[in-house]
C-alpha positions as CSV (number, residue, x, y, z in Angstrom):
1,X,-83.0,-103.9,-47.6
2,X,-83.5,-101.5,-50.3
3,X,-85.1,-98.4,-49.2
4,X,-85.9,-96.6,-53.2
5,X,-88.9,-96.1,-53.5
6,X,-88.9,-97.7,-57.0
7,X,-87.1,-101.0,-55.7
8,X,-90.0,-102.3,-54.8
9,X,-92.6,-101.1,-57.9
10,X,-93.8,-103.8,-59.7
11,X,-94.4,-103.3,-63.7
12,X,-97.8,-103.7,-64.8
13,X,-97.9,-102.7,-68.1
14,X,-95.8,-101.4,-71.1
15,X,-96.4,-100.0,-74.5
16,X,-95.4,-97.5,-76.9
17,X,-96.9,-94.8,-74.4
18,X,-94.4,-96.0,-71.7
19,X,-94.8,-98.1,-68.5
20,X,-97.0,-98.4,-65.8
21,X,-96.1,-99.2,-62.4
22,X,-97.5,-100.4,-58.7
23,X,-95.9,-99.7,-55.8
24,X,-96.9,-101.7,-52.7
25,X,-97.7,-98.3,-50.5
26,X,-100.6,-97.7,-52.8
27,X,-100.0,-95.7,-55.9
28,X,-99.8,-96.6,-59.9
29,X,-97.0,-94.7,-61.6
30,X,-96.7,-93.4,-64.9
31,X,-93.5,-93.4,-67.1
32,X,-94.4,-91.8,-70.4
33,X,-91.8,-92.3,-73.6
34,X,-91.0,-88.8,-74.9
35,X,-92.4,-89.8,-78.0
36,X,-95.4,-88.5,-80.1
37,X,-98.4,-91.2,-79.5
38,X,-101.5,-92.5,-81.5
39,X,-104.7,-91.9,-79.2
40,X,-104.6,-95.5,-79.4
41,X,-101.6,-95.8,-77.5
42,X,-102.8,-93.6,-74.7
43,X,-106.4,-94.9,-74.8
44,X,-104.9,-98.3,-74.6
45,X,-102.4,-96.9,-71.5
46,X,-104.7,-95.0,-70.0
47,X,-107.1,-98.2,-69.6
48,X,-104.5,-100.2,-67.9
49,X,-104.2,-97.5,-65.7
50,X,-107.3,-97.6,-64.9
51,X,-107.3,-101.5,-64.0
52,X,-104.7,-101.5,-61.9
53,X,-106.2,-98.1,-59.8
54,X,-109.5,-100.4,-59.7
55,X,-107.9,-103.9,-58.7
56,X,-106.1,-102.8,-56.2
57,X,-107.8,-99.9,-54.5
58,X,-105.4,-97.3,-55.1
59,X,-106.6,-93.4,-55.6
60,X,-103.2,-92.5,-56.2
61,X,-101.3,-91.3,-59.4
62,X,-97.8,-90.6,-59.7
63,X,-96.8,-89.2,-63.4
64,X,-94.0,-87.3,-64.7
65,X,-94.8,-85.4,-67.5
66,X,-91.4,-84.2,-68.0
67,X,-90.4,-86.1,-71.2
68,X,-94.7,-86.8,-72.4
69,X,-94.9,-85.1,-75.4
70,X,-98.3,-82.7,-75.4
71,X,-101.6,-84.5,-75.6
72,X,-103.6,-83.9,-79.0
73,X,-107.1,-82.5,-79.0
74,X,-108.5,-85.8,-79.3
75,X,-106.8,-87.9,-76.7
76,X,-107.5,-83.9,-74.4
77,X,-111.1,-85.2,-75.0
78,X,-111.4,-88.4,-74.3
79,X,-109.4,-87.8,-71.2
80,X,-111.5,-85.5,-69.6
81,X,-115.2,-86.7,-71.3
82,X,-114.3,-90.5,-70.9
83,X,-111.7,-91.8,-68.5
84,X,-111.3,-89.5,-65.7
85,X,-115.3,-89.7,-65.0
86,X,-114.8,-93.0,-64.8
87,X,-111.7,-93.0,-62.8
């Protein structure tokens, strides 16, 4: 039996924004690509994120943020006026 945590994530979702993942104990994690992103790409991310937290129950996030590039202005906004009030 494997005992990593990350053995037994299941991938969701994947775009240019990175990949999203379940893990069975109840939390979504986030793998961002280092790259710069289109709001777009993290709007479209972001959403997925936010199907999987609904679909399965889970209140938990896991990201690293270590190799995200920062956030515009715009994607700040619609992060914090749109999706988390409706996460």
């Amino acid at each position: 039996m494997n005992l990593h945590p990350r053995a037994q994530e299941k991938m969701y979702f994947q775009n240019a924004a990175g990949k999203v993942y379940y893990h069975p104990t109840g939390y979504v994690r986030l793998a961002w690509a280092a790259e710069r992103l289109s709001l777009e790409a993290i709007q479209a991310f972001y959403e997925q994120v936010l199907s999987l937290l609904l679909s399965t129950g889970s209140h938990k996030i896991l990201s690293d943020h270590g190799q995200r590039a920062p956030l515009s202005g715009a994607a700040q906004q619609w992060l914090t006026g749109d999706w988390i009030p409706r996460a």
